[in-house]
C-alpha positions as CSV (number, residue, x, y, z in Angstrom):
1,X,24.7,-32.4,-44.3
2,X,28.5,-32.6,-44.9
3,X,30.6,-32.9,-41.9
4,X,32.5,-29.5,-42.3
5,X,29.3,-27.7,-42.2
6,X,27.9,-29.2,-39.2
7,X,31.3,-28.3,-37.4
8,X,31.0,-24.9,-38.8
9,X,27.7,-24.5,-37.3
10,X,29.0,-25.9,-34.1
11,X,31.7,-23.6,-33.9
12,X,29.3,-20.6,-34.7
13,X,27.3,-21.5,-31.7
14,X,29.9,-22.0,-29.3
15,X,31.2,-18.1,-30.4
16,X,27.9,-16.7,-29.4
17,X,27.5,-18.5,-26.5
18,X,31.0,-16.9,-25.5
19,X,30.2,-13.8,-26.9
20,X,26.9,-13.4,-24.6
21,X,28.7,-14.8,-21.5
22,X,31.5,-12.2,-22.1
23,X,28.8,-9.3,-22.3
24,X,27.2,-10.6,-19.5
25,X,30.5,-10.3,-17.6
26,X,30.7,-6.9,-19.1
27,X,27.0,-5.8,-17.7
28,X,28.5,-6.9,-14.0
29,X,31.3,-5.1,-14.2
30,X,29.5,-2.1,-15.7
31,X,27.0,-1.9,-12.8
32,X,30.0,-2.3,-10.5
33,X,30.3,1.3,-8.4
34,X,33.9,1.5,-8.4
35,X,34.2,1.0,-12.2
36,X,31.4,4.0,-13.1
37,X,33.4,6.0,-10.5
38,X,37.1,5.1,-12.3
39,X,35.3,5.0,-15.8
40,X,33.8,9.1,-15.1
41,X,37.3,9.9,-14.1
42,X,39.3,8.5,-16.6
43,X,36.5,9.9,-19.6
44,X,37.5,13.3,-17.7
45,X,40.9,12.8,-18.3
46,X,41.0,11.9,-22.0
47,X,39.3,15.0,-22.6
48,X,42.5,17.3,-21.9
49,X,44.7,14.6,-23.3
50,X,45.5,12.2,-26.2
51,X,43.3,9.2,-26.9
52,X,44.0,6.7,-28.9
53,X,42.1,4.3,-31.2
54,X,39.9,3.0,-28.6
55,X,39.3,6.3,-26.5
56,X,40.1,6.7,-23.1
57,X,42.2,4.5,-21.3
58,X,39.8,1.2,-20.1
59,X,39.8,0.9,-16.0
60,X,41.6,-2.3,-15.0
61,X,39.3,-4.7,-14.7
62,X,37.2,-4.4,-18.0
63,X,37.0,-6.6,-20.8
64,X,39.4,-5.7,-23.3
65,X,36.9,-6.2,-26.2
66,X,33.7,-5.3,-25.7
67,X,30.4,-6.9,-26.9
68,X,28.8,-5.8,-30.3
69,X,26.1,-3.7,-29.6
70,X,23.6,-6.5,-30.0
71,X,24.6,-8.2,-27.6
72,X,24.6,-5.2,-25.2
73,X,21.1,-5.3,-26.2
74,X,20.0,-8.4,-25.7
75,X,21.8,-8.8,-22.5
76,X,20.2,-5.2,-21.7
77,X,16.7,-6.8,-22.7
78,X,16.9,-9.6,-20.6
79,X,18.1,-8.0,-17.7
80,X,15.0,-5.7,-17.3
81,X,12.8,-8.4,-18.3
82,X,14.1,-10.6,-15.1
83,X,14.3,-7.6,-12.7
84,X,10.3,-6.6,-13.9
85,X,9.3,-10.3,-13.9
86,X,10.7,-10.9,-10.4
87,X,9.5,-7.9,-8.5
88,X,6.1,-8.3,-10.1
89,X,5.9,-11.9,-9.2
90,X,7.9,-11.4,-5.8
91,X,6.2,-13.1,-2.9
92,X,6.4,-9.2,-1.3
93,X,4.5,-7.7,-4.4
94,X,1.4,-10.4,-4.4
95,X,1.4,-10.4,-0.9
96,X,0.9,-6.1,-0.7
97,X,-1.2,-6.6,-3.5
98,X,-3.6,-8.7,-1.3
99,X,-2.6,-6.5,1.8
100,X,-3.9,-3.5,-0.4
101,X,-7.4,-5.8,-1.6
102,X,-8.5,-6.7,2.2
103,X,-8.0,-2.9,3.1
104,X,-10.3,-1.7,0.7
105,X,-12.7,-4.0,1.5
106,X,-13.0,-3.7,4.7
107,X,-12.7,0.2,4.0
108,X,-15.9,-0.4,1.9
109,X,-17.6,-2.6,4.0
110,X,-17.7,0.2,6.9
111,X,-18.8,3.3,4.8
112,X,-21.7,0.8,3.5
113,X,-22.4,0.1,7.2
114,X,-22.4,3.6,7.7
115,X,-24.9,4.4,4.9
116,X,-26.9,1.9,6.0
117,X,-27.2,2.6,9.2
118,X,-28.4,6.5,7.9
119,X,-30.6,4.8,5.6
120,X,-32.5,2.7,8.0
121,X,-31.8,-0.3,6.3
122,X,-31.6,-2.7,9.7
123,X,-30.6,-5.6,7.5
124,X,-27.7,-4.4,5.2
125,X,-26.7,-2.4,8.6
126,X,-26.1,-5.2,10.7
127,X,-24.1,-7.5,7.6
128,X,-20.5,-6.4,8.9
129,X,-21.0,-8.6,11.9
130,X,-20.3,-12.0,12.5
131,X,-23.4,-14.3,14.1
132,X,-21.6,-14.5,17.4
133,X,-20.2,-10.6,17.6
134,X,-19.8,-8.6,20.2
135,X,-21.2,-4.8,21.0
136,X,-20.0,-2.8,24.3
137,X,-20.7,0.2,25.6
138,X,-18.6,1.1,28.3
139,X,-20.3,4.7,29.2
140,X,-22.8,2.2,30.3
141,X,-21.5,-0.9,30.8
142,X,-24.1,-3.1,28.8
143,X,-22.4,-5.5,26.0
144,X,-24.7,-7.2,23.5
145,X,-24.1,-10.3,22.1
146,X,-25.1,-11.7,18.7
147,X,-25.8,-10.4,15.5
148,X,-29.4,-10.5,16.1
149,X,-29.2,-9.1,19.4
150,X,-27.2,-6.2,18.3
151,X,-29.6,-5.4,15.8
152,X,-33.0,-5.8,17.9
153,X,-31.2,-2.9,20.3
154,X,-30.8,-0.6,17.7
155,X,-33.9,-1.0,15.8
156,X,-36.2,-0.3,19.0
157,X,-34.4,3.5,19.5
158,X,-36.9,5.8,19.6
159,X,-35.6,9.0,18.8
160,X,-34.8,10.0,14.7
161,X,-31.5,9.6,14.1
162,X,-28.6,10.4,11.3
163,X,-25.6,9.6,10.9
164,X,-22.1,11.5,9.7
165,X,-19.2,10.0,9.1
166,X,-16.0,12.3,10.0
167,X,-13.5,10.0,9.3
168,X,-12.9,6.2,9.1
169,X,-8.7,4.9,9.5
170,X,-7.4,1.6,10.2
171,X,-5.2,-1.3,9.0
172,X,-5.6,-4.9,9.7
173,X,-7.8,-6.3,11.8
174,X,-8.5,-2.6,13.9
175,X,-10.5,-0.2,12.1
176,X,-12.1,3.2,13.9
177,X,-14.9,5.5,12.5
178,X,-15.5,9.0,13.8
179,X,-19.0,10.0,13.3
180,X,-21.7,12.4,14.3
181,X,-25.3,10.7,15.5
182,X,-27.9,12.9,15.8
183,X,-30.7,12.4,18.2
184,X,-34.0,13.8,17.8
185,X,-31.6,17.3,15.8
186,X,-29.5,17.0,19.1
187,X,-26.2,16.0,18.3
188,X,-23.9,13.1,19.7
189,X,-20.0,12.9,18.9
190,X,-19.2,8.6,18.5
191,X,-15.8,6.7,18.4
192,X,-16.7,3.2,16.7
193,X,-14.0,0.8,17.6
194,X,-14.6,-2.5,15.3
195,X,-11.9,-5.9,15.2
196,X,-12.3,-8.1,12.1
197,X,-12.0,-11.5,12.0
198,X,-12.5,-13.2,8.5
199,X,-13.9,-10.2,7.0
200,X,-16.2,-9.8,9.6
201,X,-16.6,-7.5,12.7
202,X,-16.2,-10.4,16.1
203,X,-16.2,-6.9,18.4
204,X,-17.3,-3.2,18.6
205,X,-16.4,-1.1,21.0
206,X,-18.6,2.2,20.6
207,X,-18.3,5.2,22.8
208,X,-20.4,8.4,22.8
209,X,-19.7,11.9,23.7
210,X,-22.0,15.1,24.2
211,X,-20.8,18.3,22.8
212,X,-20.0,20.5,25.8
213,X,-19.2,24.5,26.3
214,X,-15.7,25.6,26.2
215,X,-14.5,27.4,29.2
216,X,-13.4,31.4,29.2
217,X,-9.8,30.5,30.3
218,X,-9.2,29.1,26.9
219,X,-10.5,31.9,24.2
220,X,-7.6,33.1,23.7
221,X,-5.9,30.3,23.0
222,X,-8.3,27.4,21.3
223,X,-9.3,28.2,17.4
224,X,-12.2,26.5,15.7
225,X,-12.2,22.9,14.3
226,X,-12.6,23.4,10.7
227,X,-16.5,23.8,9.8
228,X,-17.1,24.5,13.5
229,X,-18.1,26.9,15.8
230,X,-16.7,27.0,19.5
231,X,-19.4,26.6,22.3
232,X,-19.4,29.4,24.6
233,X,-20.8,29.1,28.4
């Protein structure tokens, strides 16, 4: 290759590299607050007066020539690509993202528990816990240890029971169910209190409630839970 041409080509790569390090100053400036004020008021101006070859009056501070528009482009290309790239590869994002896994899982993990549990299905009902959990009931003050022990309690109740689930909420490690056990047709209000530890329940906490009449004093001011009827004395 002659040596004039190779200097050409030099020379034509050294102008592009300028010419995208001057739109990339542009871009800066452009996304500068006090320039898109100044620019909006000085576009207002020109408007009632006389502009000359170039438009409006530039704000101090702004290139005097602008990039071509294909470098506006590709400096506009890149930008987005780097701000999408880095928030979707942001420590923050992954780690939400797997924030958002576990509590879905353990979401899911409970309602099958629960279904179980309706289902009679001692074995699939009793896979939340850990081998060394913990159950308490404080109305009574007996706490059961172990997964098998947990289980053997439960299975020898002998009364029918089912099971609705009102509502289940928690984050993390704490998780709370809500549920209606009936007895036999007679039914039992029950806060499930449940602590995970590696995916696994390590402690319940379950409390039960009868349902109970609601005095006179209150009629006129209590109103039914939705899909319920008061008791009356």
């Amino acid at each position: 290759m002659p040596e004039h041409a190779a200097e050409q080509i030099q020379h034509g790569i050294e102008q592009a590299r300028d010419a995208l390090a001057s739109a990339a100053d542009q871009l800066a400036t452009r996304t500068n607050p006090k320039w898109l004020a100044d620019d909006a008021k000085h576009s207002l101006l020109a408007k009632g007066g006389h502009q000359g070859s170039r438009g409006c009056r530039r704000p101090a501070g702004l290139p005097a020539h602008p990039a071509r528009a294909w470098q506006r482009r590709l400096v506009g290309s890149l930008s987005r690509r780097s701000a999408i790239k880095g928030v979707q590869g942001s420590p923050t994002a992954v780690a939400a993202g797997r924030t958002d896994d576990a509590m879905n899982s353990t979401r899911t993990a409970i309602e099958e528990h629960w279904r179980a549990s309706e289902d009679g299905d001692t074995e699939a009902e009793h896979a939340i816990y850990a081998v060394d959990a913990i159950l308490d009931y404080p109305q009574s003050g007996e706490r059961f240890r172990g997964r098998t022990t947990i289980a053997a309690q439960r299975g020898g109740h002998p009364a029918e029971r089912h099971f609705t689930v009102l509502r289940i909420s928690g984050d993390g490690n704490l998780w709370i169910s809500e549920c209606i056990i009936t007895y036999d047709g007679v039914p039992t209000y029950s806060v499930s209190i449940m602590e995970f530890a590696r995916e696994l329940v390590v402690h319940e906490t379950q409390y039960f409630a009868d349902t109970f009449s609601a005095p006179a004093s209150r009629a006129a001011l209590a109103e039914p839970i939705p899909g319920r009827h008061i008791e009356r004395a």
